[in-house]
C-alpha positions, 0 to 999 in steps of 0.5 A: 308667435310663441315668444308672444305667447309665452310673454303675454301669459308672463304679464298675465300671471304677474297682474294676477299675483299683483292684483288677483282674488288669491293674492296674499299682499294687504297692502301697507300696514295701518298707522297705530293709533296715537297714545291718549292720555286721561286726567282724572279731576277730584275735590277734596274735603272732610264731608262724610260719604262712605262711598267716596274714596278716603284719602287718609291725610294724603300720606302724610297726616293719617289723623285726617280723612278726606274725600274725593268728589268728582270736579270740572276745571275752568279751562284745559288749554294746549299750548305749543313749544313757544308758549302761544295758545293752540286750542281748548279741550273740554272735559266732561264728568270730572275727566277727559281723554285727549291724545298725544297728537293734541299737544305740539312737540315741546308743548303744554297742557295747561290745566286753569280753575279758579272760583267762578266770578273770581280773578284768582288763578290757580294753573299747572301745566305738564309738558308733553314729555311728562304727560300720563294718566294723572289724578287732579286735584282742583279747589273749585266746586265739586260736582256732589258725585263721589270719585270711588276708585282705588279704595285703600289698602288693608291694615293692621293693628296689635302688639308687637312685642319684643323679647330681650337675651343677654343684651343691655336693651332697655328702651325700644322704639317701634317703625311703621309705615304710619307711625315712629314711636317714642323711645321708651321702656316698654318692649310691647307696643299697640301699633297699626301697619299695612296688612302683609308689613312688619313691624320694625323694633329698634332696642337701645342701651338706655334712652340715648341714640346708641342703637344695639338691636333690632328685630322685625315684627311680624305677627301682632297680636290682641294683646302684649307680650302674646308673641315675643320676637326675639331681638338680635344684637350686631357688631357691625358698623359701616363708615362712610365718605363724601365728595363735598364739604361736610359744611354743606351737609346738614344730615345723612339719614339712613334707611332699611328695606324689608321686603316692599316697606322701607324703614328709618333705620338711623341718623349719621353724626358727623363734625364739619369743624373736624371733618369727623364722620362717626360709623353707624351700626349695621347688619349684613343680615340685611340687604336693601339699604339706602341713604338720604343726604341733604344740605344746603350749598351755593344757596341751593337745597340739596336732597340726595337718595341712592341705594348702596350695600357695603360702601357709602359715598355720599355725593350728587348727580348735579353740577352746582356751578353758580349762586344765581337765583332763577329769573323769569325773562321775555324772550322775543315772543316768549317768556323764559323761566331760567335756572341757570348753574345747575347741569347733570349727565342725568335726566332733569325734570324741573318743577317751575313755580311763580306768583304774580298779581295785580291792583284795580281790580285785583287778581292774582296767579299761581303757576306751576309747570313741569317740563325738561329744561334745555341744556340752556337751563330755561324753560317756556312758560306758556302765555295765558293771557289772564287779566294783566298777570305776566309771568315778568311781573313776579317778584324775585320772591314770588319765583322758586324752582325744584329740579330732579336728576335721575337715571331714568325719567319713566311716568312713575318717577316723573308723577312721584316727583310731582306729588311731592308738592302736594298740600299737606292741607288740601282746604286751606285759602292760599298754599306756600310756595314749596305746595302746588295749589292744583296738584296730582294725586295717587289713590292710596292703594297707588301711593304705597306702591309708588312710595316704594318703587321710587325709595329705590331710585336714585335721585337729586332733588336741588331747589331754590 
């Protein structure tokens, strides 16, 4: 009896540990919430209203100020990793919030506008990988309500104003992140900045390219020469070195940081005939250095941007192995955009860019999506499935394709690279090739601090 005893308290406790008022087990933990996304969508024009946010040119042209309506795109379709249609998703006000488990793996959301009653098409598809929370700009009919986030940055303007000591300067010229002034004999410039941005002063030896000095500005003032910033001479110079034929290489520019603005320091001269690479002048005064590179090898463009400190090698994080121009194929049930010829050890990101139209009745298309490429090189295009307009129906012409190497494929970088094809004219009837006709935006007080991050990354930029 006492076994029986002993052994029906045992089961009694374990059902109450298991299932009791006082038990401390929850049960299993819930799911996180799966990661949504927002596309923010914006019109651009030059009608004044001041509570609209201003874009001053879109970082390139700061005489021209534009500003952001709210604006409602056509369509918003997911497709999957084969390119086939999967559903629709609605936005509302000029925006839309979807989740990460809307869109298949290796899929798209295809973003299509056009005019209403008019055949023709403008699409940007993001693939899964590289969705974020973007800012989009569309060429439709706004809906007359301001898009009021992101004011700009504060400004300044004044005289930065040099003072020159036992040195033969006599022509100056003055870098800012709005302007690059002439070189010219005047040592007092009124000039605008950013509000905590010095000014760079470069002084030369008469009106050449031989660079001697420099200064950075940091207090202007309402009139010249109230504060004179003493510029400084250096006697260093660094050599530099490439692992290509200086025939592929059409320019070496270097660059300065200083503090979060980065500056145009200095273009390298070299002599391909002569395998000549001619020293540039340089500091260890100053610390945050970069190089730009680019050229031209194999009929693909190059741009090559990396950091260094007292050593140059100029060289690419992508294998060009082939002068094979990207072709659009039809793959069983999918059409595939390949690039191939092109391989890196780094993340790619590639921006895939086709034209196509046709007659009785006309109607035309203009497709670009974004996406990592397989180790094939190809890409799935989504199928729209819009009036006749297959991607095999570009023209060789009508194709081109944009690939990025970098070490690290995060959201800022990947949405850097694909600002990098926004109009420099958001109004115009019809964009080049190399200017996405629905593009994203940053807000300017965005812009600056991504211009910033992404001029110390390292990169590889090839196109053709």
């Amino acid at each position: 009896m006492s076994r029986l005893l002993a052994l029906s308290i045992l089961v009694s406790t374990a059902l109450t540990g298991c299932g009791g008022s006082g038990s401390s087990d929850a049960g299993p933990t819930p799911p996180s919430p799966a990661k949504k996304y927002t596309f923010e969508f914006v019109k651009l024009t030059q009608d004044s209203k001041s509570e609209c946010t201003v874009f001053d040119g879109l970082g390139q042209n700061f005489d021209t100020k534009y500003f952001a309506y709210n604006v409602q795109p056509q369509r918003i379709e997911i497709h999957d990793g084969n390119g086939s249609y999967s559903k629709e998703l609605s936005s509302e006000n000029g925006s839309i919030t979807f989740t990460v488990d809307d869109v298949p793996d290796g899929g798209y959301v295809s973003i299509i506008d056009y005019r209403a009653g008019s055949p023709n098409y403008q699409v940007l598809s993001i693939q899964k990988q590289l969705l974020g929370d973007y800012l989009i700009r569309l060429n439709g009919d706004s809906l007359n309500t301001c898009y009021s986030k992101g004011k700009a940055l504060e400004t300044k303007s004044g005289f930065a104003s040099i003072l020159v000591s036992g040195l033969p300067v006599n022509y100056f010229q003055f870098e800012t992140g709005f302007v690059t002034t002439e070189r010219k004999a005047n040592n007092s410039v009124n000039i605008s900045a950013y509000a905590d941005e010095k000014v760079l002063a470069k002084g030369y030896e008469g009106d050449t390219t031989n660079l001697i000095a420099y200064a950075f500005v940091s207090e202007l003032t309402a009139n010249a020469n109230d504060d004179l910033t003493l510029i400084n001479g250096f006697n260093d110079s660094l050599n530099w070195s490439t692992d290509f034929d200086l025939n592929d290489l059409d320019s070496l520019q270097i660059s300065i940081k200083q503090g979060s603005y980065t500056y145009p320091w200095f273009d390298a001269q070299f002599d391909p005939a002569t395998d000549t690479k001619t020293a540039f002048p340089y500091t260890y005064e100053e610390s945050e250095w970069l190089y730009t590179a680019m050229g031209t090898t194999l009929n693909w463009d190059f741009k090559h941007n990396s950091a260094f400190s007292d050593t140059l090698d100029a060289s690419l994080m992508v294998n060009i192995d082939s002068d094979v121009a990207p072709s659009i194929s039809k793959n069983g049930a999918s059409y595939v955009f390949s690039a191939p010829g092109i391989s890196s050890t780094d993340d790619l990101v590639q921006r895939s860019y086709y034209y196509t139209e046709t007659s009785g009745p006309n109607s035309t298309l203009t497709h670009v999506i974004y996406s990592v490429p397989n180790e094939d090189g190809e890409v799935v295009i989504p199928d729209l499935k819009l009036d006749r307009l297959l991607p095999i129906t570009a023209t060789s012409d009508a194709i081109k394709v944009s690939m990025i190497a970098t070490k690290s494929r995060n959201t800022d970088f990947v949405e850097s690279f694909m600002r990098r094809f926004q109009p420099l004219d958001p109004n115009i009837a019809s964009f080049p090739m190399n200017e996405d006709s629905i593009s994203l935006l940053l807000t300017p007080a965005e812009q600056l601090e991504q211009r910033q991050y992404t001029k110390m990354h390292d990169y590889t930029i090839v196109e053709r």
